[in-house]
N, C-alpha and C positions, 0 to 999 in steps of 0.2 A: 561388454561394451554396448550392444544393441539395447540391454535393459537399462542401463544408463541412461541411452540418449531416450529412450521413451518418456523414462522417471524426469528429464531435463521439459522432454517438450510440455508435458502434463504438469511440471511446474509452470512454466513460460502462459501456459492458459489456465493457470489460476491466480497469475498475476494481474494477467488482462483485465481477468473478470475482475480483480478487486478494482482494477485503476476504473474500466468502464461503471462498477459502483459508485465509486467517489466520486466522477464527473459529475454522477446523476443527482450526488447526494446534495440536500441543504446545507449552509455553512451551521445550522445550529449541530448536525449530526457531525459534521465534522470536527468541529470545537470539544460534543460530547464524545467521540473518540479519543480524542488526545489528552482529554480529563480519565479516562480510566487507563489509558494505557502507561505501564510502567515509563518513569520518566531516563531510567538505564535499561536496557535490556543487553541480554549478551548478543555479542556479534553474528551475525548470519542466522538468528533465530526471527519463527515468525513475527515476533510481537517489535522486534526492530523492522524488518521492511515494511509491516503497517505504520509504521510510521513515520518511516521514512516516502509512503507513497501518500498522506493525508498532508504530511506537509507540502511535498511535492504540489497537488492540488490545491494548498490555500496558498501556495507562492502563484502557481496558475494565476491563480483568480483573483489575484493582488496587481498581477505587471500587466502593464499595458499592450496590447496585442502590436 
């Protein structure tokens, strides 16, 4: 149970870092993210929460504060 929650937090801080990425990224990087990345991916795999987190950031960056 303790290597669990570690393998949890150590994910949880490499999700950070990806979203603190993205913040930082240009819209052309993020556009070319979402051009290579598979348009299905299986569920709960890396290549879906990337992008599910680039969208995330062009919705950001679309809505008015």
């Amino acid at each position: 149970m303790q290597e669990a929650a570690k393998l949890l937090t150590a994910l949880g801080d490499c999700i950070d870092a990806i979203e603190a990425y993205l913040a930082a990224a240009q819209r052309s990087t993020l556009d070319s993210l979402l051009a290579v990345l598979p348009a299905k991916s299986p569920a709960g795999s890396a290549t879906m929460v990337m992008t599910i987190l680039v969208y995330r950031e062009l919705d950001a960056r679309s809505s008015p504060h």
